[in-house]
Wavefront OBJ file of the C-alpha trace (Angstrom):
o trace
v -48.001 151.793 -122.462
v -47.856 149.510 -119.431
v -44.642 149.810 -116.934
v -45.423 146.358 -115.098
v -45.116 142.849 -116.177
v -47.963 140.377 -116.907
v -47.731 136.982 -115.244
v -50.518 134.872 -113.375
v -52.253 135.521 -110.092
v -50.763 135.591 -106.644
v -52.671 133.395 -104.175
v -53.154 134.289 -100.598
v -51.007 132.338 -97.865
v -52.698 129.320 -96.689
v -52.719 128.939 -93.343
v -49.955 125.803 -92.195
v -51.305 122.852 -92.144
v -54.025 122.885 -94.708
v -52.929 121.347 -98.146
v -52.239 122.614 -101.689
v -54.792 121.900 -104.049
v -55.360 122.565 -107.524
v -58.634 124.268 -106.654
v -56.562 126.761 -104.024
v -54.448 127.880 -106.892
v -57.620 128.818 -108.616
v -59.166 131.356 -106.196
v -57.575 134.529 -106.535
v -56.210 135.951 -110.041
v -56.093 139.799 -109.323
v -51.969 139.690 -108.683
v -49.157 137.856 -109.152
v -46.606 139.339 -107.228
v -44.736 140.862 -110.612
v -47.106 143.951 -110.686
v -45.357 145.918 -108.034
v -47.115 144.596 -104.600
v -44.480 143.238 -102.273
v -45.286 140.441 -100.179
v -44.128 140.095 -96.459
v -40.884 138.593 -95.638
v -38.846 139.279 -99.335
v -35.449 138.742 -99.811
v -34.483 141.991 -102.356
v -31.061 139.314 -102.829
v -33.377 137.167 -105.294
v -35.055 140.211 -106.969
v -35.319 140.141 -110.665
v -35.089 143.014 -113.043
v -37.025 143.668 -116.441
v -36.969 146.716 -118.083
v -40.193 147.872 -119.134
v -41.847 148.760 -122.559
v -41.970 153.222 -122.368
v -43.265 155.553 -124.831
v -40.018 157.859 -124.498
v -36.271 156.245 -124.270
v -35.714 157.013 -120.860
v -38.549 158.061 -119.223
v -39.289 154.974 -116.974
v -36.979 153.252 -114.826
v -36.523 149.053 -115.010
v -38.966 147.739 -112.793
v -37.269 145.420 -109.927
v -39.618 142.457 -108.979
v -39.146 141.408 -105.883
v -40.231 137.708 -104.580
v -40.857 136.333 -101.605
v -38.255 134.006 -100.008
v -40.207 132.916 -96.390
v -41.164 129.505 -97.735
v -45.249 129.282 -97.282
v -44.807 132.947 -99.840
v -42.199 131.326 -102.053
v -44.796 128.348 -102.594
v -47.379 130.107 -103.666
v -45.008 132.308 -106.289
v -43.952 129.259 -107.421
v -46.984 127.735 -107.654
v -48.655 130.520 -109.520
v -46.002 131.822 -111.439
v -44.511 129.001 -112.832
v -46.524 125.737 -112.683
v -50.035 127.665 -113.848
v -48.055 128.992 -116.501
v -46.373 126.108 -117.770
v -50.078 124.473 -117.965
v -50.618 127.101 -120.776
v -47.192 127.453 -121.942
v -46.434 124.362 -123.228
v -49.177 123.330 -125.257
v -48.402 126.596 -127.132
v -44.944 126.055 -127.815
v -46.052 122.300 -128.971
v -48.522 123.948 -131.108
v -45.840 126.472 -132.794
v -43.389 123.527 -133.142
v -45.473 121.434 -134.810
v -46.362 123.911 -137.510
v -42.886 125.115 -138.227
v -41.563 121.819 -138.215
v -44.615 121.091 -141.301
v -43.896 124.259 -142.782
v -40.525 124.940 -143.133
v -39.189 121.098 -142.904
v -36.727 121.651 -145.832
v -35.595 124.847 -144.148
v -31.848 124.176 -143.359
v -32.469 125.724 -139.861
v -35.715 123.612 -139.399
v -35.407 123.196 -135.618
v -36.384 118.791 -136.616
v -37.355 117.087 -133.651
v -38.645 120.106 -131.490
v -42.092 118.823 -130.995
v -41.074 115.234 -129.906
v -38.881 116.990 -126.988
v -41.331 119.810 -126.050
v -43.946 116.970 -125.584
v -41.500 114.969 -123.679
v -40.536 118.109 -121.303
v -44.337 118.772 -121.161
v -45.324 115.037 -119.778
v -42.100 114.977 -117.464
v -43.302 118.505 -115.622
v -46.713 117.787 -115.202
v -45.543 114.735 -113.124
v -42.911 116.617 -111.794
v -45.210 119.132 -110.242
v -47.540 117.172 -109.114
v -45.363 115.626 -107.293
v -44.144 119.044 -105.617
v -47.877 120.309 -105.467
v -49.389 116.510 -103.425
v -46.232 115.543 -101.639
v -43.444 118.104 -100.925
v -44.990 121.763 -101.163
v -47.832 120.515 -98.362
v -45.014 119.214 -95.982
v -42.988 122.530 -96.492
v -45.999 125.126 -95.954
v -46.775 123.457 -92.683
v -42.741 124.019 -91.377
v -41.212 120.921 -92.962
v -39.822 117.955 -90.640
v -36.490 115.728 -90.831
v -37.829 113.210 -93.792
v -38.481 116.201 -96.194
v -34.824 116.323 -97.188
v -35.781 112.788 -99.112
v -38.280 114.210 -101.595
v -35.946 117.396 -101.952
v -33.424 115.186 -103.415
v -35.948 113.452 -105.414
v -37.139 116.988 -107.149
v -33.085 118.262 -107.500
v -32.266 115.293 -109.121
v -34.994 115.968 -111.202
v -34.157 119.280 -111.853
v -30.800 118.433 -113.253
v -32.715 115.666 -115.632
v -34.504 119.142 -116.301
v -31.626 121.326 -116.938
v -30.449 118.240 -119.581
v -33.898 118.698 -121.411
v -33.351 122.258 -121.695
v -30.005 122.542 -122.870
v -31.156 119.813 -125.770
v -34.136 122.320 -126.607
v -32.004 125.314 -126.944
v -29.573 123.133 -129.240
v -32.433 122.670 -131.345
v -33.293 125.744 -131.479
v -29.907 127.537 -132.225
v -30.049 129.189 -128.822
v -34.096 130.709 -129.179
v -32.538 132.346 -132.005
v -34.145 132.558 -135.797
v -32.849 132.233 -138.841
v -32.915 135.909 -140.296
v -35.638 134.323 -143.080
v -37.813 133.302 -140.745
v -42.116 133.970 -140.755
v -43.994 135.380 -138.552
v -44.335 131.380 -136.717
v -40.786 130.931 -136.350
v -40.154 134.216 -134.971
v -43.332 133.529 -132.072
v -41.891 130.277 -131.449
v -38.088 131.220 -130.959
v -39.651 134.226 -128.605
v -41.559 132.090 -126.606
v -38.959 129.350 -125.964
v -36.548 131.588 -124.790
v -39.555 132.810 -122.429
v -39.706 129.641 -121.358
v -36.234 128.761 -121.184
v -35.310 132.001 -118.918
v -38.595 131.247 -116.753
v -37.638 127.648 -116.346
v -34.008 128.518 -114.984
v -35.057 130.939 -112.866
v -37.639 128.531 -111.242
v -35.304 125.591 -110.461
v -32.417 128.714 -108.621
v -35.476 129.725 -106.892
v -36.614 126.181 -105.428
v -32.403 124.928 -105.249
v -30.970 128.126 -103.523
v -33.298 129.680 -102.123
v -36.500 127.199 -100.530
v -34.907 123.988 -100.719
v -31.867 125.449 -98.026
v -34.512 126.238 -95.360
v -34.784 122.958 -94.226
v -31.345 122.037 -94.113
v -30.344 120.956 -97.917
v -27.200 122.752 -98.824
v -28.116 125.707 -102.112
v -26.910 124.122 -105.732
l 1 2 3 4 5 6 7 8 9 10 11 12 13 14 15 16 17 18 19 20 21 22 23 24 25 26 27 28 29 30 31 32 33 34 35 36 37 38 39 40 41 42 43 44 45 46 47 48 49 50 51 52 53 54 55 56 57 58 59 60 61 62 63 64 65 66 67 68 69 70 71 72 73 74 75 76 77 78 79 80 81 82 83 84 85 86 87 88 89 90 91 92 93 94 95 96 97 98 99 100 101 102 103 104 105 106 107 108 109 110 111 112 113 114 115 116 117 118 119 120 121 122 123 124 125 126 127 128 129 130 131 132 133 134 135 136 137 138 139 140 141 142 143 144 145 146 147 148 149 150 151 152 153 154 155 156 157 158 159 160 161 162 163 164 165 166 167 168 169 170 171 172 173 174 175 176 177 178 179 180 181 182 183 184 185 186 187 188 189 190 191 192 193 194 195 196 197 198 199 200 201 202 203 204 205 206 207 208 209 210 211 212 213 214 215 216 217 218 219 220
């Protein structure tokens, strides 16, 4: 079995001063980044670990993923490891929701009101990156100036509204966690919040602590 981590494609560094588009993001889905290839200029202080899926106990190490922290990098992690995934992510989880809400609605456990939030969360990132992809991410890739610490704010504040949505979801549902009765639906939907959940929190430490501070907003 596989050692490496799925995840969604790295995109080459744009040059500064050309903009993000939608279409950029598009162009190159061989790597992400996760699958062992080290960009330039990586900080191994913000490297995650996973350990991998190995035929034998023991026989393959945890695989450290290293990102990138110089910021025109970082972007494009971000951009491709995070926002394209979300794009698919969330309808899922809405989809999943929905169902085991219908199903198992007299459940005791039935995680009631999931799909209202997930849908909320969904509409309120979508504007939130666009936001980051048409206004902020452009003025950072081409070396930032002194206004860009205004639309930082903007997206931290945001973040924290963020973190609030996220802490409601996992309320919901009982920390990712099943009950131990739960189908095969439940199970995939508990999974894949969590997923989301982990991916989520890692993505705002990545933009607060580590992008946002090189251009002179303090990390947090």
């Amino acid at each position: 079995c596989a050692c490496d981590v799925p995840g969604r494609a790295r995109q080459p560094i744009l040059p500064p001063g050309l903009p993000i588009t939608h279409s950029d993001r598009q162009t190159d889905r061989r790597s992400d980044g996760r699958n062992g290839g080290q960009p330039p200029n990586v900080n191994v202080n913000h490297a995650m670990t996973s350990t991998p899926s190995c035929p034998t106990a023991g026989t393959c190490a945890p695989t450290v993923l290293v990102e990138p922290s110089e910021p025109s990098a970082l972007v494009h992690h971000i951009l491709t490891r995070f926002h394209e995934v979300y794009r698919q992510q969330l309808p899922e989880l809405i989809r999943l929701a929905a169902e085991v809400e219908a199903v198992r609605a007299d459940h005791a456990a039935a995680p009631r009101g999931l799909t209202a939030l997930l849908k909320f969360m969904h509409s309120d990132l979508l504007a939130h990156m666009e936001k980051e992809e048409t206004i902020l991410f452009p003025m950072l890739v081409r070396g930032g100036n002194p206004l860009v610490v205004h639309p930082i704010g903007v997206m931290r504040a945001e973040h924290a509204e963020h973190a609030e949505r996220l802490a409601q979801l996992l309320t919901l549902t009982h920390n990712a966690t099943p009950p131990d009765d739960a189908r095969a639906t439940w199970r995939q939907l508990s999974a894949s919040v969590r997923e989301f959940a982990d991916d989520l929190q890692h993505h705002m430490r990545l933009e607060n602590d580590v992008l946002f501070p090189q251009f002179g907003v303090p990390p947090g």
